[in-house]
C-alpha positions in Angstrom: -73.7 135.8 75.2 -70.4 136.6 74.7 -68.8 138.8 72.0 -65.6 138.5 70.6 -64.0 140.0 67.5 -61.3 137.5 67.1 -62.1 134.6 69.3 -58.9 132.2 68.9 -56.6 134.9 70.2 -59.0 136.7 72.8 -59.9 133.3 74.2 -56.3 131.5 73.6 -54.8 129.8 76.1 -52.7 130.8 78.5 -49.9 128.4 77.3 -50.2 130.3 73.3 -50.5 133.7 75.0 -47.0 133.5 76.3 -45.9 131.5 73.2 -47.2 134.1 70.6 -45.6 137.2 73.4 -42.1 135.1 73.6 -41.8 134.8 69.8 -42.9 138.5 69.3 -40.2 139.6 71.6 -37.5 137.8 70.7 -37.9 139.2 67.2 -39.0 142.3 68.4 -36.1 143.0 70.2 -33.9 142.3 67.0 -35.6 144.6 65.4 -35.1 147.4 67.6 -31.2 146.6 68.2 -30.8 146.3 64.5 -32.6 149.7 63.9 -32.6 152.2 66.8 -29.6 153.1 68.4 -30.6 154.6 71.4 -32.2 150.6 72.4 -28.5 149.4 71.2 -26.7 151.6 73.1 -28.8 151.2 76.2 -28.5 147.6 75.8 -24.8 147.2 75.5 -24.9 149.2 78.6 -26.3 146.8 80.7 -24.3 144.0 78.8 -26.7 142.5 77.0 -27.5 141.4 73.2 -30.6 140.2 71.2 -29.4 136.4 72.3 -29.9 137.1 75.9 -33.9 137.6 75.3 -35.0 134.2 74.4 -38.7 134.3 75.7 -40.5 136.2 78.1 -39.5 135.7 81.0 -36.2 137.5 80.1 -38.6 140.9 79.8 -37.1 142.2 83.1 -33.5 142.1 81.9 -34.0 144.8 79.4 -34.1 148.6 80.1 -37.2 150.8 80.8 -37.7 153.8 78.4 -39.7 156.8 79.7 -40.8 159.7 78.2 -38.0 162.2 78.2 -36.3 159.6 76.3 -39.5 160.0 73.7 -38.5 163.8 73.7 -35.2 163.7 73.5 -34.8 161.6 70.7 -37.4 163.8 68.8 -38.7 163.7 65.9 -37.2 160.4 64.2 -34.5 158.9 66.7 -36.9 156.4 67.8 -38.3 155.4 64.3 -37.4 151.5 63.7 -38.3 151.8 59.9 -37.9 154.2 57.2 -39.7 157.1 56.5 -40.6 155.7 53.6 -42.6 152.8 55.6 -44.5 155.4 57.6 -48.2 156.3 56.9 -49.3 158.2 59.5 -48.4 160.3 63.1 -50.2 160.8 66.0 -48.7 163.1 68.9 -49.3 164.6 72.4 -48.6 167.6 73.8 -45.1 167.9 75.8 -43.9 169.7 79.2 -42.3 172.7 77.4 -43.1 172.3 73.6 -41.2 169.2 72.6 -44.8 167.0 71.9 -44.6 163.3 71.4 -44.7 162.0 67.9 -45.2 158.0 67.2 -45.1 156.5 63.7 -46.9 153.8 62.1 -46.7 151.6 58.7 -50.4 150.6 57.3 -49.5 147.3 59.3 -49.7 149.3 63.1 -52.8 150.8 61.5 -54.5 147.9 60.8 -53.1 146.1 64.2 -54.4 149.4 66.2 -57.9 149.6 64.5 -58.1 145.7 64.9 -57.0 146.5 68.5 -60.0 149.0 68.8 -62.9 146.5 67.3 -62.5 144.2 69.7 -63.1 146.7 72.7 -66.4 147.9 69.6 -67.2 144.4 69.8 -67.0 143.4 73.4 -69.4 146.4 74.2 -72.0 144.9 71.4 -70.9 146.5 68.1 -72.1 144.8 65.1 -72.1 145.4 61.6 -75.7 146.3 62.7 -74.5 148.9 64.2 -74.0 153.2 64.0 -70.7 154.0 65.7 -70.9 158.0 66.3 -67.1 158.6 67.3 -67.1 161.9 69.1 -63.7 162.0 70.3 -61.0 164.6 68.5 -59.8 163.8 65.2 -56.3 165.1 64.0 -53.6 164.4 66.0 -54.9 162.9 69.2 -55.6 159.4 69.2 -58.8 158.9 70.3 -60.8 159.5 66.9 -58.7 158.0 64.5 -58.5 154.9 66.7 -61.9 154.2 67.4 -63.2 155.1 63.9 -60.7 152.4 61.9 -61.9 150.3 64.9 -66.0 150.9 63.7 -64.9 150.2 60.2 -63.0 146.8 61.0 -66.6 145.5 62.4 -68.2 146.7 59.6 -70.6 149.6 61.6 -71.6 152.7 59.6 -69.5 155.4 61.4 -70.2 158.8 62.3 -66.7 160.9 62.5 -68.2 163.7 64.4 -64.9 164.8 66.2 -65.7 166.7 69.2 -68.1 169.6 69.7 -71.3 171.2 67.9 -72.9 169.5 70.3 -76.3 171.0 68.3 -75.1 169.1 65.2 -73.8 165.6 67.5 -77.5 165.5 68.6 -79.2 166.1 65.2 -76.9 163.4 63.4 -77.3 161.0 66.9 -81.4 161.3 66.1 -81.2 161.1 62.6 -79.4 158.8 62.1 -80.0 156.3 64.7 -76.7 156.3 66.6 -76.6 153.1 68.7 -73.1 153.3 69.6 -70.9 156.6 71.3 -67.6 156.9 71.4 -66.1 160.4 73.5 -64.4 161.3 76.6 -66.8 160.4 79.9 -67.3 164.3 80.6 -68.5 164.9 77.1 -70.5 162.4 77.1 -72.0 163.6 80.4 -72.7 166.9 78.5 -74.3 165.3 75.9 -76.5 163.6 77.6 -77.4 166.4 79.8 -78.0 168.5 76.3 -80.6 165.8 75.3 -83.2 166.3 78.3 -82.5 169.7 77.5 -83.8 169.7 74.0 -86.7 166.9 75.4 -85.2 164.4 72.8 -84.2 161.5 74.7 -87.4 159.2 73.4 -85.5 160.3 70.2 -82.0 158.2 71.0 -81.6 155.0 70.3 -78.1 154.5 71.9 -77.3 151.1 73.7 -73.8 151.6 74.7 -71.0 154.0 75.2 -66.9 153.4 74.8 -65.8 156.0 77.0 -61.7 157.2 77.5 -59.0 159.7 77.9 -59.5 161.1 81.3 -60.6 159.7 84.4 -63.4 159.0 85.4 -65.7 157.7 88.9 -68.0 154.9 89.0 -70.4 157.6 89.9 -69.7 159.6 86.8 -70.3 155.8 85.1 -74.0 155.2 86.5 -75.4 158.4 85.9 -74.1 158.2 82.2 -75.7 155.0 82.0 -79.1 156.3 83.7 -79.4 159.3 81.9 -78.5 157.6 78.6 -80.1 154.1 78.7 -76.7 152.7 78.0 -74.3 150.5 79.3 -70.6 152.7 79.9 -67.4 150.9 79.1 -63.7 151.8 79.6 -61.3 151.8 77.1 -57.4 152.4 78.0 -54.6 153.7 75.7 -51.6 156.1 75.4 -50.4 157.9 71.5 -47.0 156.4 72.9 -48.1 152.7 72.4 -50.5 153.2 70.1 -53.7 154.7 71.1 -57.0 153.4 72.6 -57.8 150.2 72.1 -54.5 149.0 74.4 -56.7 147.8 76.9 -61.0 147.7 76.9 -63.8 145.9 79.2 -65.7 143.6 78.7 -69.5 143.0 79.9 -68.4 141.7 83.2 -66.8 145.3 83.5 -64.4 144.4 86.4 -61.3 145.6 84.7 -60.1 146.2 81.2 -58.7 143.2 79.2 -55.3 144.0 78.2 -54.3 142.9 74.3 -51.8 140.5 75.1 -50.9 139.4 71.4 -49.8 142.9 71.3 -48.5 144.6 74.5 -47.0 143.1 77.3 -47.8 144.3 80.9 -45.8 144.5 84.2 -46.5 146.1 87.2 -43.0 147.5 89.0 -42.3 149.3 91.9 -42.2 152.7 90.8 -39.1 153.4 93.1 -36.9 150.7 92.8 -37.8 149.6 89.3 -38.6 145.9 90.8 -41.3 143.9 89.2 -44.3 143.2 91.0 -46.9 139.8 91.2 -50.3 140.3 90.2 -52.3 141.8 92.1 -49.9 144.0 93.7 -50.1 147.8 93.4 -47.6 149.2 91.2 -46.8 151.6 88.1 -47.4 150.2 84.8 -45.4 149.4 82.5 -45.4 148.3 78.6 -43.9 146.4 76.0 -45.0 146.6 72.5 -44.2 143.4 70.3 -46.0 143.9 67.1 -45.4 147.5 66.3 -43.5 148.1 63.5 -42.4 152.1 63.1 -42.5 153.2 66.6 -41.8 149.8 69.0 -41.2 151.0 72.8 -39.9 148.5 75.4 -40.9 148.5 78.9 -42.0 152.1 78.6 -43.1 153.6 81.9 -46.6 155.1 81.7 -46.7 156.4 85.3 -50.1 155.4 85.8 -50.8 153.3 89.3 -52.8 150.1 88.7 -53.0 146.5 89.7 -52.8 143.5 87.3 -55.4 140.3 87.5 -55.1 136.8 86.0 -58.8 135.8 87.7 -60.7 133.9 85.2 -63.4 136.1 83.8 -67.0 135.2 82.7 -66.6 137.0 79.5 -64.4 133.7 78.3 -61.6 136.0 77.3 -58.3 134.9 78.5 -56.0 138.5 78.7 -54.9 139.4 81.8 -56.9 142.4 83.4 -55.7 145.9 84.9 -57.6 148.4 86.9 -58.9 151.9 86.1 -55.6 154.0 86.7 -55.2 154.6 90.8 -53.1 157.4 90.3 -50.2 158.5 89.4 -46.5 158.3 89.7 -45.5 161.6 88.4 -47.5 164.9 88.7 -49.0 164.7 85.4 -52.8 165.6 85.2 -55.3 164.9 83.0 -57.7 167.9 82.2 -60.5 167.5 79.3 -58.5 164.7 78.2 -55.5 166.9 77.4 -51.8 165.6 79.3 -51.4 168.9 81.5 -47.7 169.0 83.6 -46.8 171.6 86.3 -44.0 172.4 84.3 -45.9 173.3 81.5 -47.4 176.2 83.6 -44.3 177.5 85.2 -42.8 177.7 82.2 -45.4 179.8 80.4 -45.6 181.7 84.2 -41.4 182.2 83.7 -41.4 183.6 80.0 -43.7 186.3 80.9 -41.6 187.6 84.1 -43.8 186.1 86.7 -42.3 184.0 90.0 -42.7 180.2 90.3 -45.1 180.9 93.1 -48.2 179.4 92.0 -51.0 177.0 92.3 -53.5 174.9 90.4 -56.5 174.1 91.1 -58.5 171.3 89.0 -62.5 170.8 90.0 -65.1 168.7 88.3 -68.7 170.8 87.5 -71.5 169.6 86.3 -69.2 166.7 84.6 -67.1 168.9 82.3 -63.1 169.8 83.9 -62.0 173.1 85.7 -58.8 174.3 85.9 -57.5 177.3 87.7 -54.2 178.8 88.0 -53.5 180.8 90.7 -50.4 182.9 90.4 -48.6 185.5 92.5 -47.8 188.6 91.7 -43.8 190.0 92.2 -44.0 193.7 94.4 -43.3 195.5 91.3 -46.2 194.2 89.0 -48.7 194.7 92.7 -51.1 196.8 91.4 -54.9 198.0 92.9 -55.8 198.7 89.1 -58.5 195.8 88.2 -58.4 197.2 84.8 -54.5 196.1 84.7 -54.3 193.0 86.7 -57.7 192.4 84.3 -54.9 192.4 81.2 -52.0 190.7 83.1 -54.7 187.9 83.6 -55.5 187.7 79.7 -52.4 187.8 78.6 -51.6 184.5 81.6 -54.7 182.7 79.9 -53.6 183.2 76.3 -50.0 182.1 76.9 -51.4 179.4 78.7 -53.8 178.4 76.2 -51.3 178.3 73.5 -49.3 175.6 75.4 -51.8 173.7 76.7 -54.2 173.5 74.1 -57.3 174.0 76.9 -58.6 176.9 78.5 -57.2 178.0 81.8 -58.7 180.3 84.5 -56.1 182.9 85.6 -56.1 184.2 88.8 -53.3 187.0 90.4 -52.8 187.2 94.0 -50.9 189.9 96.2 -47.6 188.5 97.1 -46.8 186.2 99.8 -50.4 185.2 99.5 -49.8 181.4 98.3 -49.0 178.7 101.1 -45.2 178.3 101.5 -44.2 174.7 102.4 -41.1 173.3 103.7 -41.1 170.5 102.1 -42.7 169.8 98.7 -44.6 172.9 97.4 -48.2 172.1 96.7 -48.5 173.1 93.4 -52.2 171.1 92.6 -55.2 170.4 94.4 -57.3 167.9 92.3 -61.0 167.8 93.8 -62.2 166.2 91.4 -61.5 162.8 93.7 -60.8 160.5 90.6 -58.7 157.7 91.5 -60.7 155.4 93.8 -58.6 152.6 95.6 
């Protein structure tokens, strides 16, 4: 039996889908030419005005907004209502420093968490239910999101944030957690920690909402086995408001995007052109209910394809794909945003060459990464004891602007492939992106 959380709109027709996303625009994009000057100004540069954008269909006419334009106009140039409207921020890391901050009014709260029940919902949640949210709290999306999300169906929720996995466990017996919401590696490691401690007769879980990083269908059945649960995917960025942007359903053959909501496109990431469904392409999104922080056809980078085939579940939002990639050379480690750039940079500031290499691995479910980094002639040295301190002093710099632990490693010079085209600055083996 199917499970909705708000039937009439997850089960509307297509005909008041594009009615309630043409209305939402229109005013939408008022809003944001009325109140953010950086959308004005990039409007008037491609000629246009809030009259041009009557439903839509006129979606492609507008311009794309990417990140940078998130960090340049950093802290408030983005902000469509007052401070005084504001409630709440949520950030992400940046490439050099300059993080991410988005805004909401109690309305995006309550649109976000409502956002967030339905994906609780389509994987089972009831009122019946104990949501045990084990994603980070504070400023990254994933706890706050999923645990207004728990309330709005009425579950009793468990804000366990992330680690003390001793304590996640005692609390998950205890109290009879039936629903688990975390990152798919740390729920790998939990479950691995239960056959550990011989407690697994003890859990009573049914399902799992699982986000923030990639992760294989592999990585999805042996969750499930070891577990006794059935894994769902749930798709979000802090940028448009979190998780909860997109979720699956129990058909699990892509995750329904929130249509009243956000509106998706799939473009060519080169030439900017908007692709049909089912085509390959970056995606892109529109926010249209947002009040503090509204972006319009924001790039996310990510690599997906878009379906409109009817779906047994009954609901009626278009679907998109796990991520397939990406467009930009952004990786996701522990469910941390980790750039290149970010690396060199810290490399740079402490007098080291931008002759380096990163190396990201997958064991036993829980992220690696390793940064291997060449040494200059002068700082050569056959003294472990002082390449041993170069290496700390690496990993602490790197820590600070990462947020996650990084393995340092220094190599003789010249020792580090040379390319002529395109260095290789990452090798990924964690094989993620399928398709």
């Amino acid at each position: 039996m199917s499970r909705y959380f708000q039937p009439e709109i997850e089960c509307a027709s297509r005909e008041e889908i594009r009615r309630i996303q043409s209305e939402r625009l229109v005013k939408q994009v008022q809003n944001v030419w009325d109140n953010v000057p950086m959308y004005r100004k990039r409007m008037e540069e491609k000629g246009l005005t809030p009259a041009d954008i009557k439903s839509v269909d006129d979606l492609p006419k507008l311009p794309f907004i990417e990140k940078d334009d998130l960090r340049d106009e950093y802290p408030y140039g983005l902000l469509a209502r007052p401070l005084s409207e504001c409630v709440r921020i949520q950030s992400t890391s940046g490439t050099t420093g300059r993080r991410v901050v988005a805004f909401y009014t109690q309305h995006d709260l309550d649109l976000w968490e409502e956002c967030c029940a339905r994906a609780i919902v389509a994987a089972g949640g009831t009122k019946e239910d104990v949501c045990h949210v084990s994603y980070g709290y504070g400023l990254f999306t994933g706890g706050p999101g999923l645990n207004g999300g728990s309330h709005k169906v009425g579950c009793l929720t468990l804000p366990m944030s992330s680690g003390n996995t001793e304590r996640q466990i005692q609390f998950m017996t205890d109290l009879g957690s039936t629903i688990l919401c975390c990152t798919p590696s740390y729920a790998a490691y939990l479950a691995e920690s239960i056959h550990e401690r011989g407690v697994r007769d003890q859990i009573k879980l049914k399902a799992g909402i699982f986000g923030a990083e990639a992760w294989t269908e592999e990585m999805r059945h042996d969750i499930e086995e070891k577990l006794g649960i059935k894994a769902y995917d749930i798709y979000g960025l802090t940028e448009i408001s979190g998780p909860g942007v997109s979720f699956e359903c129990e058909e699990q053959t892509g995750m329904h995007v929130n249509e009243d909501h956000f509106i998706p496109e799939i473009i060519n990431p080169i030439t900017g052109e908007v692709l049909p469904d089912g085509e390959k392409g970056e995606l892109v999104f529109t926010s249209i209910s947002k009040e503090a922080f509204p972006l319009m056809r924001y790039r996310t980078r990510d690599i997906c394809i878009l379906s409109r085939e009817k779906c047994s579940c009954g609901r009626t939002h278009v679907k998109m794909t796990k991520p397939l990639g990406r467009s930009d050379d952004m990786l996701i480690v522990k469910g941390v945003n980790v750039f290149p750039s970010q690396i060199e940079t810290v490399l740079m500031n402490q007098g080291y060459p931008a002759n380096y290499q990163i190396i990201v691995d997958r064991v036993n479910n829980s992220d690696t990464i390793e940064v291997q980094v060449e040494m200059t002639p002068e700082m050569f040295s056959d003294n472990l004891s002082i390449v041993s301190e170069k290496e700390k002093e690496l990993v602490n710099g790197l820590k600070a602007m990462l947020g996650i632990y990084a393995k340092v490693k220094l190599v003789a010079p010249k020792t580090i492939v040379r390319s002529e085209g395109k260095a290789v600055r990452v090798i990924d083996k964690r094989n993620l992106y399928q398709g």
